[in-house]
C-alpha positions as CSV (number, residue, x, y, z in Angstrom):
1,X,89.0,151.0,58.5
2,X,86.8,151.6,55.5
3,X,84.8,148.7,56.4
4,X,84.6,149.1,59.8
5,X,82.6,152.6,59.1
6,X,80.3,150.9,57.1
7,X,79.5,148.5,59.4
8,X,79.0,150.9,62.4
9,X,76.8,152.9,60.3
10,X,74.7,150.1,59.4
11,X,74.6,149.6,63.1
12,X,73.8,153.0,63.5
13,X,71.0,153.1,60.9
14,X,69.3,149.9,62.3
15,X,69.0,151.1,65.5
16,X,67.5,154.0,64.7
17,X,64.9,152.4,62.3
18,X,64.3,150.0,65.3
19,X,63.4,152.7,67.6
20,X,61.6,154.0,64.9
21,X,59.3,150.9,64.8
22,X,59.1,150.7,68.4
23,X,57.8,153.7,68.3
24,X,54.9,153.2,66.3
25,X,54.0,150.3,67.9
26,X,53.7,152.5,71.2
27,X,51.2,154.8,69.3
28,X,49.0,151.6,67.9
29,X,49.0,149.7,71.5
30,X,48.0,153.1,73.0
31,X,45.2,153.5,70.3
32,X,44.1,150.0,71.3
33,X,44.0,150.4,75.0
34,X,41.9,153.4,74.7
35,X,39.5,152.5,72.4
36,X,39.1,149.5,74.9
37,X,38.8,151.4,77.8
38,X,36.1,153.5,76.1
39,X,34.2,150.3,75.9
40,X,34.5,150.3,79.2
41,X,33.4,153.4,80.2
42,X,29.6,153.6,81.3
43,X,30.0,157.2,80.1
44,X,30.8,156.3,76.5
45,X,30.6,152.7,75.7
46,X,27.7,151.4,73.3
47,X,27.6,148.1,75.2
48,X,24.8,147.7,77.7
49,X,25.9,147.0,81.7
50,X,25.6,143.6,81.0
51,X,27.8,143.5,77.7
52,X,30.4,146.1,79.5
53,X,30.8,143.6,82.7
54,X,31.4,140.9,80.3
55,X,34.2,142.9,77.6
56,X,37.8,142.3,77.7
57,X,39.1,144.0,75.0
58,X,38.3,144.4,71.5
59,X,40.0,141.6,68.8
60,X,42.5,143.5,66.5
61,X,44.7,142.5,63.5
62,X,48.6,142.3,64.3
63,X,49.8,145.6,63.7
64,X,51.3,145.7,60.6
65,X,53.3,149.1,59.3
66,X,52.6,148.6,55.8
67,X,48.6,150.0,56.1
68,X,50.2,153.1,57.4
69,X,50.3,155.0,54.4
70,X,51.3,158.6,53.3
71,X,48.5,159.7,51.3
72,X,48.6,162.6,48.2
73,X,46.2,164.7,49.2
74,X,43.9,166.8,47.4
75,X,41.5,169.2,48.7
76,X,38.7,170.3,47.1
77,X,38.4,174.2,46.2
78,X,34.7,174.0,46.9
79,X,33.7,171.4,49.5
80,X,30.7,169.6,48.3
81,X,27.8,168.9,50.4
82,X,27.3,164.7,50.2
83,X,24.4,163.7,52.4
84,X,25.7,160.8,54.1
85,X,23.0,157.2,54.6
86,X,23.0,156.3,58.5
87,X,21.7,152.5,59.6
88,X,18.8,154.4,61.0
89,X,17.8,155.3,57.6
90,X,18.3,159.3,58.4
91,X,21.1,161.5,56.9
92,X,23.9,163.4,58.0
93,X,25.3,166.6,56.3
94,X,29.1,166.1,55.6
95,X,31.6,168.3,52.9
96,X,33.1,166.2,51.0
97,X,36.6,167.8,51.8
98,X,39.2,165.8,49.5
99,X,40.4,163.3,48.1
100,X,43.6,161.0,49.7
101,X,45.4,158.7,46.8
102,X,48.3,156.0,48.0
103,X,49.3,152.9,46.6
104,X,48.9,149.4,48.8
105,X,50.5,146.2,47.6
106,X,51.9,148.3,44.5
107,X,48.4,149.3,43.2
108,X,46.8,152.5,43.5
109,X,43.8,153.9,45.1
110,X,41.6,156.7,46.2
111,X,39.5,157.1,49.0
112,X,36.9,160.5,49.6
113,X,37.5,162.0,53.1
114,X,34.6,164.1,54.7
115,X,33.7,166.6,56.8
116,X,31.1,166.4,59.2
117,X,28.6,169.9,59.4
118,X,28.0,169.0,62.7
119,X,31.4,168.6,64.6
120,X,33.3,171.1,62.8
121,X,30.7,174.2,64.9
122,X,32.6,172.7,68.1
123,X,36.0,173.5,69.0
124,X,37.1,170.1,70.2
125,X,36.4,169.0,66.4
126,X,37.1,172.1,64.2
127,X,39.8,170.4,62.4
128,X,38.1,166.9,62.5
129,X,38.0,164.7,59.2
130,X,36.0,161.5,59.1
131,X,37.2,158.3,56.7
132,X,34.6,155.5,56.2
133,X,35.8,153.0,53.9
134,X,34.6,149.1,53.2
135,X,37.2,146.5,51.9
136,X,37.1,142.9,51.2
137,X,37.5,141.4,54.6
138,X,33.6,142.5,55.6
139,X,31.9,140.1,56.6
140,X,34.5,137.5,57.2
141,X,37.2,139.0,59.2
142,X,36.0,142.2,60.1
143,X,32.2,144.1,60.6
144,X,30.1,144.0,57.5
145,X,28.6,147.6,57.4
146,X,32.6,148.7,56.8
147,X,34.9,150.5,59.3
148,X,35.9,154.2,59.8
149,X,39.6,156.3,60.8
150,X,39.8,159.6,62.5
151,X,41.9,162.7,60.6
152,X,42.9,165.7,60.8
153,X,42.9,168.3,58.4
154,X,46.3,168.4,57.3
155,X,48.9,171.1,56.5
156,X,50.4,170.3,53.5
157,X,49.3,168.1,50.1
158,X,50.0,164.8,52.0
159,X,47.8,162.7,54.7
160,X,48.7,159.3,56.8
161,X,46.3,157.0,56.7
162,X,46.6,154.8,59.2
163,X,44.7,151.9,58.6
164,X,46.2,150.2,62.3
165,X,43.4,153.0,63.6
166,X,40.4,151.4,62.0
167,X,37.5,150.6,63.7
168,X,33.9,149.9,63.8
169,X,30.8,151.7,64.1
170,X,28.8,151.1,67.7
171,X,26.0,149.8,65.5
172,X,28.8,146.5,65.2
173,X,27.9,146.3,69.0
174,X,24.2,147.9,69.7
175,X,21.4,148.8,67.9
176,X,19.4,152.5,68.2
177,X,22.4,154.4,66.4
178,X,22.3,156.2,63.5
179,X,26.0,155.1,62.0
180,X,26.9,157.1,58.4
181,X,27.1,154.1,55.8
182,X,30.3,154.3,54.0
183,X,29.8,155.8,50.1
184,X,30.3,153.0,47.1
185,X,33.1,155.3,46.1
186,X,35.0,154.1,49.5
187,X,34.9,150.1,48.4
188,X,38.7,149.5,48.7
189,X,39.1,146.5,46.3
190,X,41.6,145.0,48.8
191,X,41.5,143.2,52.5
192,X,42.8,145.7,54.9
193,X,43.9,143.2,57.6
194,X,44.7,145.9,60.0
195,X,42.4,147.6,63.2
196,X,39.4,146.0,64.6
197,X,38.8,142.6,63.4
198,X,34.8,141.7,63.6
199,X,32.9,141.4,66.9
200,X,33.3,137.9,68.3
């Protein structure tokens, strides 16, 4: 009998972490098919007619649940103003608003997350945080000028970071945009093989 518990709870348990995963797959696949359809969209896309006629769909990494991390996070008492490099040689005015730390492949890192003086005047973006970061697949795999995730200013002292949500700046697709430059201090010493692979 004894056994027979342990056995249906196991069934129990893998079920639900299966749902689980299924789950989050959902969220990625809808991530992906509205990024792509905002390529799409005359309104929003970066891509000239021509360039939007011929897109399909962007080329991502297979999702992979382990660049989904749960970030310490630590926000700074005073937010301090970093003046962000744009391709178009201007700057933008972000806060530096904290710091996320999390641990990849059993090593540690740290990554700033900012706030842009701009967005967070309109209400759509008031609780909008902005992560550019560069890793060791630029270049190769994925767009050399880095890659950037959308956050939210969270509750508590932790963050997800979900690196499945990367992608690339529309100066990876057109030129005329000013697109902020990820810092040096956002080099991730690591390939993040998840998000948008590079423009093919």
């Amino acid at each position: 009998m004894k056994e027979f518990l342990l056995i249906a709870f196991s069934m129990v348990g893998l079920s639900q972490n299966l749902h689980a995963q299924n789950e989050y797959m959902a969220t990625i696949l809808e991530f992906q098919h509205e990024l792509n359809e905002e390529y799409k969209n005359p309104d929003e896309s970066p891509l000239s007619a021509k360039e939007r006629k011929a897109f399909e769909e962007h080329h991502f990494f297979s999702i992979d649940e382990k660049y989904h991390v749960l970030a310490k996070f630590e926000k700074l008492p005073l937010q301090r103003l970093f003046q962000m490099k744009t391709t178009a040689n201007s700057i933008k005015d972000y806060d530096v608003y904290g710091v996320a730390t999390f641990s990849l492949d059993g090593k540690e890192y740290q990554l700033n997350i900012y706030q842009s003086h701009q967005l967070r005047t309109q209400e759509k973006y008031k609780d909008h945080l902005f992560l550019p970061f560069t890793d060791q697949t630029n270049g190769t795999e994925t767009y050399g000028g880095g890659r950037y995730i959308d956050l939210k200013i969270p509750a508590g002292n932790t963050i997800e970071l979900d690196f499945n949500k990367a992608y690339n700046p529309y100066c990876a697709y057109s030129t005329g945009y000013a697109c902020p430059i990820p810092p040096k201090e956002n080099n991730l010493k690591a390939e993040i093989k998840a998000g948008v692979m590079k423009n093919k």
